[in-house]
LUMPALO-84465 format. One record per residue: x, y, z of N, C-alpha, C in turn; residue in one letter. Coordinates in Angstrom, 1 decimal, always signed. Example, Ala and Ser with C-alpha at 12.3 -4.5 7.8 and 13.67 -1.06 7.14 Angstrom:
<<+13.2, -5.7, +7.8>, <+12.3, -4.5, +7.8>, <+13.2, -3.3, +7.8>, "A">
<<+12.8, -2.2, +7.1>, <+13.7, -1.1, +7.1>, <+12.9, +0.0, +7.9>, "S">
//
This chain:
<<+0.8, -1.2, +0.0>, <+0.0, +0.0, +0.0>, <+0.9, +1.2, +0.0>, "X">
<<+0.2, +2.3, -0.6>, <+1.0, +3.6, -0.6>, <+0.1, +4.7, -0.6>, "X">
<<+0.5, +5.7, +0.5>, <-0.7, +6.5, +0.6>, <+0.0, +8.0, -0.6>, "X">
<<-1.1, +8.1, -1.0>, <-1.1, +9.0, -2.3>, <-2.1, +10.2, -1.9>, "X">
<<-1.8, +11.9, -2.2>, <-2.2, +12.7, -1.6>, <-3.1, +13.2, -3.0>, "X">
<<-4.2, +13.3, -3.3>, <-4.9, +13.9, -4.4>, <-5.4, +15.5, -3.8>, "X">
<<-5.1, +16.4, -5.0>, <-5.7, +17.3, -4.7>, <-6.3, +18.5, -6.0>, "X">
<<-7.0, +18.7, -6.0>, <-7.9, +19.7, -6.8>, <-7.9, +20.8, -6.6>, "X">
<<-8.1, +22.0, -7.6>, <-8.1, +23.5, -7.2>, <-9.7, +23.8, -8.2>, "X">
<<-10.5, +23.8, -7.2>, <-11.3, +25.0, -8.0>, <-12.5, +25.5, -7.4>, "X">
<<-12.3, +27.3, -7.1>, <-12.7, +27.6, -5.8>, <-14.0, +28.0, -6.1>, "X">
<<-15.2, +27.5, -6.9>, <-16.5, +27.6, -7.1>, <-17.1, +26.5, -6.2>, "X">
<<-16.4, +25.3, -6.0>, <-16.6, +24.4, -5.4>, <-17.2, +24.2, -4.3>, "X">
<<-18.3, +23.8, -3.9>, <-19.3, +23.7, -2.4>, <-18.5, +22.2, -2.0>, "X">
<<-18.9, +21.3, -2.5>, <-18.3, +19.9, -2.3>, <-17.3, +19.0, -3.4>, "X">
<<-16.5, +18.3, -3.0>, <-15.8, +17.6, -4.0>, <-15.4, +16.3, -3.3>, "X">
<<-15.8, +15.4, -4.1>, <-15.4, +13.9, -3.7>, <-14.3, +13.2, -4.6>, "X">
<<-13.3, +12.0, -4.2>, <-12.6, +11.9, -4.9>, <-13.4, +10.1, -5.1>, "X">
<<-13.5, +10.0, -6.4>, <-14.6, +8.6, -7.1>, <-13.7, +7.9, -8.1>, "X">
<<-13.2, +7.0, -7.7>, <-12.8, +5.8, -8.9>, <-12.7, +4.4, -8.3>, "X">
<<-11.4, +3.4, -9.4>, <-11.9, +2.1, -9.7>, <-11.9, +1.7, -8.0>, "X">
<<-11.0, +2.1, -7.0>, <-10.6, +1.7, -6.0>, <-11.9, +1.7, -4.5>, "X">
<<-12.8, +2.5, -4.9>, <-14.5, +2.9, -4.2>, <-15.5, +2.5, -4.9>, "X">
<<-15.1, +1.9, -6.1>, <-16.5, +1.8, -6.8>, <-17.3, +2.7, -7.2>, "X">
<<-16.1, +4.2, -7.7>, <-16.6, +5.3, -8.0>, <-17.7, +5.9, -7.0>, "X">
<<-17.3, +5.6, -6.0>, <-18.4, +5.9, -5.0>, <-18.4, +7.4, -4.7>, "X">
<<-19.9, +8.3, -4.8>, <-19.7, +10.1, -4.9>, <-19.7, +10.1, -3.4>, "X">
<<-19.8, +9.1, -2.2>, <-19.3, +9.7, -0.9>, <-18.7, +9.0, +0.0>, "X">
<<-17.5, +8.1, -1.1>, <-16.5, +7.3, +0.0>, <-15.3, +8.3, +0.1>, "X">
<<-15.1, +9.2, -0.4>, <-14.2, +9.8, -0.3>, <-13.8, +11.3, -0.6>, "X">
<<-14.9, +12.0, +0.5>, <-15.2, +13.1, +0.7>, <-13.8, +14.4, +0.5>, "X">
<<-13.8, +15.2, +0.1>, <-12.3, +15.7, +0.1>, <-12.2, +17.1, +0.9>, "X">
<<-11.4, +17.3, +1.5>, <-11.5, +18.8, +2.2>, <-10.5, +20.0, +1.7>, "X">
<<-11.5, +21.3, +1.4>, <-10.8, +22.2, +1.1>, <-10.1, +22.7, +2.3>, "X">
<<-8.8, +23.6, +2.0>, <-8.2, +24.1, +2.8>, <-8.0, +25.9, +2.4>, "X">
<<-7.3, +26.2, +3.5>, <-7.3, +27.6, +3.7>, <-6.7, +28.3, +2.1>, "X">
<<-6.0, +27.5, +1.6>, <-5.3, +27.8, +0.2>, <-6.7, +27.9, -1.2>, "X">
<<-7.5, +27.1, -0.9>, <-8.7, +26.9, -1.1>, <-8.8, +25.7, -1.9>, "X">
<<-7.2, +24.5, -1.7>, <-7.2, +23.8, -2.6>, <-8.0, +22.1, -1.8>, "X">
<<-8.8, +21.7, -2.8>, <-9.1, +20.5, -2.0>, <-8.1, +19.2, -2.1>, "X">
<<-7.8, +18.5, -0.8>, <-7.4, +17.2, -0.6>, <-8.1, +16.1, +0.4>, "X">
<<-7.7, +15.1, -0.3>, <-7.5, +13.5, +0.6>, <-6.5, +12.8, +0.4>, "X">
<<-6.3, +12.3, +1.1>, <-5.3, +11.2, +1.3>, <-5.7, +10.0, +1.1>, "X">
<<-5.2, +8.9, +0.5>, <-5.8, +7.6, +0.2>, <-4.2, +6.6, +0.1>, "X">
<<-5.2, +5.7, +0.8>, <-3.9, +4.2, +1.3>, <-4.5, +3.4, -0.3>, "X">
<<-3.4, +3.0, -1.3>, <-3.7, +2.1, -2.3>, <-2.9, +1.5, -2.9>, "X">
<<-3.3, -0.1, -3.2>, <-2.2, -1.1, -3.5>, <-1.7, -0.5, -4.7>, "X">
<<-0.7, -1.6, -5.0>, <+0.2, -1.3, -6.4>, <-0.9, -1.8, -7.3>, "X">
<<-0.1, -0.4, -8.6>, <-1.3, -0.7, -9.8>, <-1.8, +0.2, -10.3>, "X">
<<-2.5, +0.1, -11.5>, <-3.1, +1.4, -11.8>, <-4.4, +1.7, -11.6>, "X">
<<-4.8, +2.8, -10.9>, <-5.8, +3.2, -10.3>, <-6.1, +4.6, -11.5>, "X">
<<-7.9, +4.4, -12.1>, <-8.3, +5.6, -12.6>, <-9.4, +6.1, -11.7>, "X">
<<-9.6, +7.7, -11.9>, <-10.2, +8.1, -10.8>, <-11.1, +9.7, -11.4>, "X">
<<-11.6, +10.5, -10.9>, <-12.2, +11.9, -11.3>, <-12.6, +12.5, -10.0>, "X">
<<-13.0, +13.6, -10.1>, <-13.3, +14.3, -8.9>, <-14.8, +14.7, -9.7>, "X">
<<-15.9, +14.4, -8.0>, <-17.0, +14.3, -8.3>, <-17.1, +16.2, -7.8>, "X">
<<-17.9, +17.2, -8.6>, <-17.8, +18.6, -8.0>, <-19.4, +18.5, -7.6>, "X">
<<-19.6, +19.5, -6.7>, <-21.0, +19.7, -6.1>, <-21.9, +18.6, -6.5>, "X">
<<-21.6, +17.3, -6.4>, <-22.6, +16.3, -6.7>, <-22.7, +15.8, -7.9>, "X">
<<-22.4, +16.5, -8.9>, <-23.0, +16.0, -10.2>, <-22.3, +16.8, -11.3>, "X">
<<-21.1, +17.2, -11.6>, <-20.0, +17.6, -12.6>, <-18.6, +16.8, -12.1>, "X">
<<-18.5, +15.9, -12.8>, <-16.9, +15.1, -13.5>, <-16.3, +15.7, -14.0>, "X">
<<-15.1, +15.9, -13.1>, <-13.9, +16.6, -13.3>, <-12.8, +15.5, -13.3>, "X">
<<-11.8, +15.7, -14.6>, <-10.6, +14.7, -14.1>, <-9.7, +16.2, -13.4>, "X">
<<-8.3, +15.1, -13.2>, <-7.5, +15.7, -12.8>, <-6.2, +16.3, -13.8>, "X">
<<-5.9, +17.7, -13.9>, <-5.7, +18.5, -14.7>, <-3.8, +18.1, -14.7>, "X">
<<-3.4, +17.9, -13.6>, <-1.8, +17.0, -13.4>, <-2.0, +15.8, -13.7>, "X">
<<-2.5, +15.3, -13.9>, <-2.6, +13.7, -14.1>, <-3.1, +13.2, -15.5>, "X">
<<-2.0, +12.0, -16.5>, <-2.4, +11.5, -17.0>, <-4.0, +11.2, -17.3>, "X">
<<-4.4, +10.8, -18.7>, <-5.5, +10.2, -19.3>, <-5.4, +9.0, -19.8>, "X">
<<-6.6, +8.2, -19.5>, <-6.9, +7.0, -20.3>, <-8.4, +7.0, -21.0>, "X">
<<-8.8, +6.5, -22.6>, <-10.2, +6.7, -22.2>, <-10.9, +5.8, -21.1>, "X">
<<-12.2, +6.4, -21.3>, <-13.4, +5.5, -20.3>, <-14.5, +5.1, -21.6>, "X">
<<-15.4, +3.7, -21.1>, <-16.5, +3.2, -21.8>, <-17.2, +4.0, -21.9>, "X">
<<-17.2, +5.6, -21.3>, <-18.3, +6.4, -21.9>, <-17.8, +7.1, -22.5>, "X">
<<-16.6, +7.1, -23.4>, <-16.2, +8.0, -24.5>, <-15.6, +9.4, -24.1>, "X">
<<-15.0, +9.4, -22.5>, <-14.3, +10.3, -22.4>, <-13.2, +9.8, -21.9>, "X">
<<-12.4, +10.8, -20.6>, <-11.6, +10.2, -20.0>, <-11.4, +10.4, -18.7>, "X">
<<-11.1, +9.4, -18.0>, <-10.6, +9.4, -16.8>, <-8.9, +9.7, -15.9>, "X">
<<-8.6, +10.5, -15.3>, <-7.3, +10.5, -14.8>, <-6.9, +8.9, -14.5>, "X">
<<-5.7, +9.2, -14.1>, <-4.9, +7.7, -13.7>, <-3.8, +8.1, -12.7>, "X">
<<-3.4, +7.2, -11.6>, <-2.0, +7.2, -10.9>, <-1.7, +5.8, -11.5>, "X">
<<-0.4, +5.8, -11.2>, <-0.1, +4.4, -11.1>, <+1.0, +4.4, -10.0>, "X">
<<+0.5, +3.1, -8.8>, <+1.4, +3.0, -8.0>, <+2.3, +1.9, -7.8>, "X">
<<+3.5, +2.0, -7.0>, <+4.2, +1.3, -7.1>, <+4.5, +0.1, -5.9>, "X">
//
């Protein structure tokens, strides 16, 4: 396992969850907290491998992540990726 720090900047944001393969895209296993900078983070423990992922914004706008590689997705866009070691 290796804990990996995700974080997002964008300060219109009410809520942001972080959703991929590793939650089962879940919009509230992994709530993310803005900080004073106004940038949001979480922290996440995850095995080796590659992990794709998006940030869920106020509920219902999919955002990837803007530093992070792409792969497509089955719906014809795409999803960020880490890959860990």
């Amino acid at each position: 396992m290796a804990r990996i720090e995700f974080r997002f900047e964008n300060r219109a944001a009410k809520t942001v969850a972080l959703a991929g393969d590793f939650n089962n895209w879940s919009a509230t296993g992994h709530p993310m907290k803005r900080g004073r900078d106004e940038i949001w983070t979480i922290e996440v423990d995850l095995p080796p491998g590659r992990h794709e992922y998006k940030f869920l914004v106020n509920g219902g706008e999919w955002w990837n992540d803007p530093r992070a590689p792409k792969v497509p997705n089955v719906w014809g866009t795409e999803n960020s990726y880490v890959d860990v070691q």
